[in-house]
N, C-alpha and C positions, 0 to 999 in steps of 0.2 A: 318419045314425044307424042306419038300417037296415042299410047295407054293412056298418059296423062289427059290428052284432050277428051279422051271417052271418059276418062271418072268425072270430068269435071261435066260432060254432060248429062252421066247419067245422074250426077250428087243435084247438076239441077231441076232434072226432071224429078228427084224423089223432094223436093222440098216444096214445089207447087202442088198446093192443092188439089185437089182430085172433086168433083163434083158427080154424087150418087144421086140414090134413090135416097138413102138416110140422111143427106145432109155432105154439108163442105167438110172432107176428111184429107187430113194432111197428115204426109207419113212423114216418121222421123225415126232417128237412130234407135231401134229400144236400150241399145248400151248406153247412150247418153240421156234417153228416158229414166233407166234404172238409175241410176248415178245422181240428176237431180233427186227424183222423187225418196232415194234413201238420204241423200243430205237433207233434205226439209224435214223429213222424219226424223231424221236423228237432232239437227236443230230443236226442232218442237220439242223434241223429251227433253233435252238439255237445259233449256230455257224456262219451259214452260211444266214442266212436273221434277225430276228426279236433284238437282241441285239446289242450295240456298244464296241467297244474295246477299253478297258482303254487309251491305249495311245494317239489313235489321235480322241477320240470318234463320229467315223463312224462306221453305218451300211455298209455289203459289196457293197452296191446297191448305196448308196451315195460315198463313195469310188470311185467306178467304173464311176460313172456318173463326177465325177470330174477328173479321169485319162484319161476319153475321152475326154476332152474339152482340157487337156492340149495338146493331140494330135492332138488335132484340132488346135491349136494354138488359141485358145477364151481365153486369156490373160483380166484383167480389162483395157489396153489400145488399144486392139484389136477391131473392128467390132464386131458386135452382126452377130449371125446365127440363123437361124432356128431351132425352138427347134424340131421337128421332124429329124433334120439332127442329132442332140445331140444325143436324143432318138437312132435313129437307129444305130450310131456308137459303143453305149455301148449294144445293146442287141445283134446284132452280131459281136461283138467283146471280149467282158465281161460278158454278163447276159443275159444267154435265159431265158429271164422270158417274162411276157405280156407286150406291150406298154402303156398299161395303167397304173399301177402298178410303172412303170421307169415314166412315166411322174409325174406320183402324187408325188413321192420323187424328181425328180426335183423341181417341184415346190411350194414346202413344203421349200425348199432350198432358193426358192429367196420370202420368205415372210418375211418382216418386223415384222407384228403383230405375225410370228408361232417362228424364232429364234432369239435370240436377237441379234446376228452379221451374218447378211445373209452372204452367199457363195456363191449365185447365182445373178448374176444383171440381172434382167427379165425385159424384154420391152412387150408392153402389158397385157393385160388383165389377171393378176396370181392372181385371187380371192380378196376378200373383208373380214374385219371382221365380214360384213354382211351376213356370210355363202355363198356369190357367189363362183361357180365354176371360176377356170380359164377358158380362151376360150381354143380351140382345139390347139395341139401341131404345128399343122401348119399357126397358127396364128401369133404365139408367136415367138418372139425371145430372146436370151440370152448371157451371156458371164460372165466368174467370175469374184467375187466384187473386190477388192483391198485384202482386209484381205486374201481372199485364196490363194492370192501368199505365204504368209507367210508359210502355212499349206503345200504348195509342195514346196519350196524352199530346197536344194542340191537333190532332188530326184534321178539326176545324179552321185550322188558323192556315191555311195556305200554307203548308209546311211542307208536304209531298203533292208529288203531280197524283190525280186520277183519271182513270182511263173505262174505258168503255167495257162494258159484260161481252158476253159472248153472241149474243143479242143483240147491242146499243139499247135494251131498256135502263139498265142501271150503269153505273158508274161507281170504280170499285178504286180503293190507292194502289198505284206501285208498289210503293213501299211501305211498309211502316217507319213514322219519325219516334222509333225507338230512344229512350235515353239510357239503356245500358245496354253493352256489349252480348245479346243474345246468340250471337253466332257461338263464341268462344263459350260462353258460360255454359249454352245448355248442349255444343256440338252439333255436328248431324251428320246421315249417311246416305247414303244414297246409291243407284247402281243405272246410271244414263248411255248410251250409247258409246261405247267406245273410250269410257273414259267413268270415274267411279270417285266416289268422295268419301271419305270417312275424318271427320274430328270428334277427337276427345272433349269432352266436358272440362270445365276448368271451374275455381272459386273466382267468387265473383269482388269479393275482397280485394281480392290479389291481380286482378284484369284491372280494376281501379287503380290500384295505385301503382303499377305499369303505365294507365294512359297520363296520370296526372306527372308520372319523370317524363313522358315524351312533351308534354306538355311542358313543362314547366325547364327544359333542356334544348329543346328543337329552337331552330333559329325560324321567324317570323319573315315572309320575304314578302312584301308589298308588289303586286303587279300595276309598275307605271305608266303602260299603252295599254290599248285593247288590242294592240298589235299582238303584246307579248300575251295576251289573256289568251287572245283566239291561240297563239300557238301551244300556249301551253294546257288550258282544256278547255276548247270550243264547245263543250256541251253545257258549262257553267254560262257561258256569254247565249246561246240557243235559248237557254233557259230564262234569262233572267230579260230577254230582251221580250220574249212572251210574259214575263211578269209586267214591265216597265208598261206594256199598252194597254193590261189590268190596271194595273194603277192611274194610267191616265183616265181611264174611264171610268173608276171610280171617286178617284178622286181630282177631278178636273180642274178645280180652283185654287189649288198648290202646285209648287215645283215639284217637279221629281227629288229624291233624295239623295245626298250622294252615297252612294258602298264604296268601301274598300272594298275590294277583295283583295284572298292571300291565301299562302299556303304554308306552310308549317316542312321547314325543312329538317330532316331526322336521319340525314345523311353519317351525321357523328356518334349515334345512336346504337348498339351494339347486341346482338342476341346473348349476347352475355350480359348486359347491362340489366335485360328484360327478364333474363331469369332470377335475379336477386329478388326481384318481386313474383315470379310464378317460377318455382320450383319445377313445377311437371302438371300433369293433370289434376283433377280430382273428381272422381267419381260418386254418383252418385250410393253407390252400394260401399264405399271405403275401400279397404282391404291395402295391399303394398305397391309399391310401384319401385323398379331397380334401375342403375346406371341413369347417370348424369349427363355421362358422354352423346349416350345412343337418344336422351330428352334432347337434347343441345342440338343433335342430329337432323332431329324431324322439327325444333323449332327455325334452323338454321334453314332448313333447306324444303323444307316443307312434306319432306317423306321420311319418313322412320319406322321403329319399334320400338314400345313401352313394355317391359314385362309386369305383367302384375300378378298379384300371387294375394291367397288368401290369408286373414288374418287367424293363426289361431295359435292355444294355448296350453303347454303340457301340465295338467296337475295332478295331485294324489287323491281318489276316494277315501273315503272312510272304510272301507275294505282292505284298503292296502293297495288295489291296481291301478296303474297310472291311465289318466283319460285324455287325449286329445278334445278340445272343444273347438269349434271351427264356428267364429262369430260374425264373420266379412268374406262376402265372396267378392272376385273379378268380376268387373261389369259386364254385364251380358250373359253372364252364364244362370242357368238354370238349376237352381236346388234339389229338384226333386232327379234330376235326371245324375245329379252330383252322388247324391246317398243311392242312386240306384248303380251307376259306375262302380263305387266302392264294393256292394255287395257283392256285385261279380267278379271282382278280383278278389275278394275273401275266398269265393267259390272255385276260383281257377286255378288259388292256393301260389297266388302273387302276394299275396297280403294275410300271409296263414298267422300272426301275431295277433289277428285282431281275433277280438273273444264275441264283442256287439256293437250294434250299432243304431244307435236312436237321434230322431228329429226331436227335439226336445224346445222348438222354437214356438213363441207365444208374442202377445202382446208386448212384453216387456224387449223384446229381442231375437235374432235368428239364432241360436244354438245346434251347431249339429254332432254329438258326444260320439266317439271313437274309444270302447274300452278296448284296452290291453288285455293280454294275456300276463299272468305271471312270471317276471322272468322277462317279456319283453323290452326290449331297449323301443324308448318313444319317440327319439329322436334318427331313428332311422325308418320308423315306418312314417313317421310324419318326409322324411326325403323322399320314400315310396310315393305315397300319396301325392305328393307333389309333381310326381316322375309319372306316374301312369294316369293321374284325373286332372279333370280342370280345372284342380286346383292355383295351377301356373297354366299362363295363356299370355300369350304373346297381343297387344292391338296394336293391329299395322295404320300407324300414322299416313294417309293421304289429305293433305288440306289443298283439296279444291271447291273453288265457289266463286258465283258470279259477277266479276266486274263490267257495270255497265251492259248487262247479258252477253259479256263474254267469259266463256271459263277460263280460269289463271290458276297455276297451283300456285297458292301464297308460304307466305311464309309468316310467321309468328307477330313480326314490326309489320308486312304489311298488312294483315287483319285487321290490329289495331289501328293500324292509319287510317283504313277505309273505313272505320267505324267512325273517330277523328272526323273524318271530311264530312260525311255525314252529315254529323250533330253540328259542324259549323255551318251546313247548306240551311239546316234548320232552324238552326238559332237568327239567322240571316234572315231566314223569310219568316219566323216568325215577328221577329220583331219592326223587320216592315209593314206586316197584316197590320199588329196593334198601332203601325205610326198611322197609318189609312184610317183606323176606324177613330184615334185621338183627331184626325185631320176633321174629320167628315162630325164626331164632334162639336168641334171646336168652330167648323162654319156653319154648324145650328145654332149654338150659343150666341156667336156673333150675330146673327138675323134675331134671337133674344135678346140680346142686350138693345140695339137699334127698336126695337118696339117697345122693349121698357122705357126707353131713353124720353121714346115720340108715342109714350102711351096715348094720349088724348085724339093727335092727328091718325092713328092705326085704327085707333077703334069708330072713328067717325067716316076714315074711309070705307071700314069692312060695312058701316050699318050702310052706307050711302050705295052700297054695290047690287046689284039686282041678285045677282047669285054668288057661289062660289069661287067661280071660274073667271068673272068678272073681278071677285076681289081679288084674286090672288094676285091677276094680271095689273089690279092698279096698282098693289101692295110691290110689286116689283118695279113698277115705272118710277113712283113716287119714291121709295126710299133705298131702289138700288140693290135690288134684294137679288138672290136666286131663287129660282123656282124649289130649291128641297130648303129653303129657308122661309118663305112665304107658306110653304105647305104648315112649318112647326109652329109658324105664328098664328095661322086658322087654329090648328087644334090643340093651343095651348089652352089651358083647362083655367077661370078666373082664378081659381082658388094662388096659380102663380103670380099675382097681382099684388097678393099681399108683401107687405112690409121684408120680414122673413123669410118667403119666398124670392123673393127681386137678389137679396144679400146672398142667397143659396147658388143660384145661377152667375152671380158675378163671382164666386169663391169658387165654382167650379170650372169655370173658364181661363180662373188663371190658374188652377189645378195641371189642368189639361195641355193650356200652354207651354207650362214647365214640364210636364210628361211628353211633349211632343222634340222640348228641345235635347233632354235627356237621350231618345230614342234616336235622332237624329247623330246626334255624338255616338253614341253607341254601334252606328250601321258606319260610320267615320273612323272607329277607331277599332283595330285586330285583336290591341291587348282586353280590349274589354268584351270582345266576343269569346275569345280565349278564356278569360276571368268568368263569364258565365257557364260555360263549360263545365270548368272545374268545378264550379260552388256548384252545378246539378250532381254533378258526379261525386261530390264528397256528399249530399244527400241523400242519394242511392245506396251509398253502401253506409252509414251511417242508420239506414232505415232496415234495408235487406242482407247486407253481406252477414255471414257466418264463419264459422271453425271450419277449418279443412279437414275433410273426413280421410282422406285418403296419406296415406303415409309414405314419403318421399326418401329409398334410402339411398346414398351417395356413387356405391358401387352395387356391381352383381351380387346375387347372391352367392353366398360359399357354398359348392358343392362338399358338404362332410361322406369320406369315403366312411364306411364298412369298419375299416381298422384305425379311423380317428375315434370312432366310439366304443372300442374295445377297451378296455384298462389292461395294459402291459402287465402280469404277475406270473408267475411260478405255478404251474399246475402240476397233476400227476393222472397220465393215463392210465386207467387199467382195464386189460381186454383177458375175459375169460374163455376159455377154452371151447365153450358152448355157444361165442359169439356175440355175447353182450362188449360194450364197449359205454364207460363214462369217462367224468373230468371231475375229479375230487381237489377239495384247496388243500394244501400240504398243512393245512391249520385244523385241520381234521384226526392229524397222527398228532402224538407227542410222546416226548423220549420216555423209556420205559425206566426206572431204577432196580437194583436187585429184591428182587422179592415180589416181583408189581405181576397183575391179575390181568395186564391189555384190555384193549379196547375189540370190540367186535370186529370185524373187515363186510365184507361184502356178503347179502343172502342171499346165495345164490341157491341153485338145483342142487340136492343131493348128489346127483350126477356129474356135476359144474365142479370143476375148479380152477382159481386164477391162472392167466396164459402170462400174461405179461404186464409186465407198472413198470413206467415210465417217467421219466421227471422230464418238462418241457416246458417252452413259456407260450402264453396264449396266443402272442401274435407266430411261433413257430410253423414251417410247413410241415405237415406228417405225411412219410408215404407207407403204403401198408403195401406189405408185399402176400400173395397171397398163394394156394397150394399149387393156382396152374402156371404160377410164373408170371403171372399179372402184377402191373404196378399201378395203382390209386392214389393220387393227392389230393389234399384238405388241409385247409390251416383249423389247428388245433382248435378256434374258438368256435369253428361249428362243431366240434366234441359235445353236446349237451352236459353242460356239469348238473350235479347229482349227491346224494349226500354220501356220505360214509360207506352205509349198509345197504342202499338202494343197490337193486341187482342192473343197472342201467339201463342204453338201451341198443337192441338188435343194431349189428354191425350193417345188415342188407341195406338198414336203413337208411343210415349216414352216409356210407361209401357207397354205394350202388352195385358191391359184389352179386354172383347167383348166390340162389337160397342153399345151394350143395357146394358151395366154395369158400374157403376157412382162409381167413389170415392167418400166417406162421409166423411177421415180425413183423415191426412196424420201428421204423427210424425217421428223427426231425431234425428238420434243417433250419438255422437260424434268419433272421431277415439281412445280416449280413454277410449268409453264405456259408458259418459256421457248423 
């Protein structure tokens, strides 16, 4: 008991303050010191650099680099700028971070081969598959592609929250109110604190007509309290009650509107359902992708492996040697370091079949040509290649990203949902922006009509008023006006006086009115926020979706051994006494009749004559027995076969005897033991 009572005085004397010469210094645990100050750090990188956010899946830095360009006005039908000018308007404006750092995510942005719908339209030099760097940021020019209007389109219209720079001089979005699935379409990766994200790229095609089955299958559930809203996500109710005192104050002379809100239940919904429509990935580079199971795997559960493997093609030259062409690599991998791999296994004499090897890759396409040797089987060094380069490459599936800036591994249904929720939050507050500005309108119009109605007494008031300020104030006593209706009636221009004019402003009033009650039903009713959805969605991919580059096969790939590419036939060893050894086809002899003048045998040495001929079949084992009592195996089809007269070739070479040790016999054994 006494221990205790002393930590607990001495715990209190460490947590009072201490007063110096430097100042009030108060000590504390550095264990519980280190322990926050690495959570806030590792929070920050989490949040705030290495992960993307569900909904419009950007990193803050891509984000930022794309809200600067729209301030720039770099439009896809604008001029290109300087990518240094990009650069510097997002790092002093949005991200003190390094210039280098902002440039490599720019231009990560305008690569073809990195996302599979660039955001970036880059003019010059923005790197190679061939691992080339881009040139410097002052080289370069850029402006965004067509597809990323979509991703900022109503940005204006009160669609997403904006929040403060790093400063409080500007104000930059949360989010972007994206209207197509950027997370899944173009992937991302990332490496944050204790925790790591990697998604695949996917068709965007195919991400459409995924959300339009959830959509069009998911059951609609109306939220009937705000009881049930707060419980079920109090950040939509947070949100929307800061909008509701926006709208009072801007539009004070109407009701509030009513929303539903709802939520899209997709409980019956199945990662099997969702693969009917997305297959697997698709990369931007093509190439193969295997098993169904191990895709089903990392959609189901949100971790996996995809293998992918490159696309390529055995043909015949016009010499006669067969070529491998390899036209699609695996995403990510580098070309040049592809064809430098290969060489070195030519050289290490893993890959001795191969005779050359050229990049033969141009504007028209990647080509990288693999000749053969004569005699080579191409379907097994195409297995080689496969087996020792990166040609085949495993991308380990991690889908995580942030909800709400919390990280979640998701899963395949929930990406898409969180994209879903999204486009309804936006579609929501888009179309109460427009009912505010039809409102606000519509009660200009109204103080127009009222002055056209009372033209004569309006404009006798306005002459009879000493100034401005005096009219407006009697323009409002007399005929009940508001002050932003009295303003429109001062600076209504004569020329609205006329005939024509008068008829323009009453047809557009009840334009407005009918658009207000439209909008109104529409924030009233889920099916038709849902029904907007979709028709955006079947525009998007109607405008941008393409072909699937990437090839989806059902199962693994078939490992083909050695002896599936052999052909089963009848051979005939023969080993001469000097040590040569071939494999002759028995199609080589034929029967002799009486009188007959034979065919030649083998040229060998003067000195040479034949040891032993053997009848055997190609898939046979041979053991060779040799002077020191040594036994060797080899299946017969690494015999080099040879022609008729060919003297063959050295035995050291094939069996690995010494250069002073002579085989005496040589017997095969069949593959069933025979």
């Amino acid at each position: 008991m006494e221990n205790n009572n002393d930590n607990k005085q001495q715990a209190q004397v460490i947590q009072q303050p201490e007063k110096t010469d430097f100042g009030l210094v108060k000590h504390v645990s550095i264990t519980k010191e280190m322990e926050k100050s690495y959570l806030d750090y590792a929070m920050s990188v989490i949040v705030s650099r290495a992960l993307p956010d569900i909904r419009d899946g950007l990193k803050p830095v891509q984000r930022r680099i794309l809200y600067a360009m729209k301030l720039l006005g770099l439009s896809h039908t604008s001029s290109y700028k300087k990518s240094a000018r990009i650069v510097g308007e997002t790092i002093g404006k949005f991200h003190p971070h390094g210039d280098a750092a902002v440039y490599e995510a720019m231009v990560r942005m305008a690569q073809d081969f990195s996302l599979r719908y660039p955001l970036i339209w880059g003019q010059g030099n923005f790197g190679s598959v061939d691992g080339d760097p881009a040139a410097a940021q002052r080289y370069t020019e850029a402006r965004m592609h067509k597809i990323t209007a979509e991703m900022l389109a109503d940005l204006d219209k009160n669609t997403v929250n904006f929040v403060p720079n790093f400063d409080g001089s500007e104000i930059q979005p949360e989010v972007m109110p994206t209207r197509f699935p950027n997370l899944l379409a173009n992937g991302a990766e990332g490496i944050a604190v204790g925790m790591a994200t990697k998604i695949p790229p996917h068709n965007l095609g195919e991400l459409i007509d995924a959300i339009l089955f959830i959509i069009e299958n998911a059951k609609v559930h109306k939220y009937k309290t705000i009881e049930e809203l707060q419980e079920s996500d109090p950040e939509i109710l947070e949100q929307m009650e800061v909008f509701y005192t926006k709208y009072d104050e801007d539009a004070p002379y109407f009701r509030r509107p009513t929303i539903q809100h709802f939520y899209l239940d997709d409980s019956e919904i199945t990662t099997e359902d969702l693969m009917k429509f997305i297959p697997g990935p698709d990369f931007p580079t093509g190439g193969e992708i295997y098993d169904k199971k191990e895709i089903l795997q990392a959609y189901a559960t949100g971790r996996g492996r995809v293998l992918m493997r490159a696309k390529s093609n055995i043909v015949e030259a016009k010499n006669g040697k067969m070529l491998i062409q390899i036209t699609e690599l695996p995403y990510q991998q580098n070309k040049a370091m592809l064809v430098q791999k290969i060489a070195e296994l030519v050289k290490q004499g893993k890959l001795d079949e191969i005779s050359d090897l050229r990049d033969e890759t141009d504007r028209t396409g990647m080509k990288i040509v693999v000749e053969l040797k004569r005699g080579a089987n191409p379907q097994r060094v195409l297995n080689n290649l496969y087996k020792y380069t990166p040609m085949q490459q495993n991308f380990s599936v991690n889908m995580v990203a942030l909800d709400n800036n919390v990280p979640k591994l998701m899963t395949l249904k929930a990406l898409l949902m969180g994209f879903v929720k999204h486009r309804q939050e936006v579609v929501i507050r888009r179309t109460t922006h427009e009912l505010v500005s039809s409102l606000h309108r519509a009660h200009i119009l109204e103080g127009l009509k009222i002055a056209l109605d009372n033209l004569d007494e309006v404009i006798s008031t306005i002459r009879n008023s000493k100034d401005v300020d005096i009219a407006r104030e009697n323009l409002m006593n007399k005929f009940k006006l508001s002050e932003i209706q009295a303003n429109a009636i001062l600076e209504m221009q004569l020329r609205r006086l006329a005939a024509l004019e008068r008829e323009k402003i009453i047809n557009e009033y009840k334009d407005v009115l009918s658009k207000i009650k439209e909008l109104e039903e529409t924030l009233a009713a889920p099916n038709k926020i849902i029904k907007i959805i979709a028709d955006e969605l079947s525009q998007i991919k109607e405008k941008y979706a393409d072909k699937r580059r990437t090839k989806v096969y059902k199962g693994r790939p078939g490992e083909i051994t050695e002896e599936e590419l052999i052909k089963e036939e009848e051979t005939i060893i023969v080993l001469s006494r000097g040590g040569y050894i071939k494999r002759v086809s028995p199609l080589s002899f034929k029967t002799q009749g009486r009188g007959g003048k034979g065919v030649s045998g083998s040229k060998l040495k003067e000195t040479d004559i034949v040891h032993l001929i053997i009848s055997a079949n190609t898939h046979d084992e041979a053991l060779f027995f040799t002077d020191r009592g040594r036994v060797f195996t080899k299946r017969v089809w690494d015999i080099p076969e040879a022609s008729r007269t060919a003297r063959g070739t050295p035995a050291v070479n094939i069996v690995g005897i010494d250069s002073d040790e002579k085989i005496m016999s040589i017997l095969t054994i069949s593959k069933n033991g025979k």
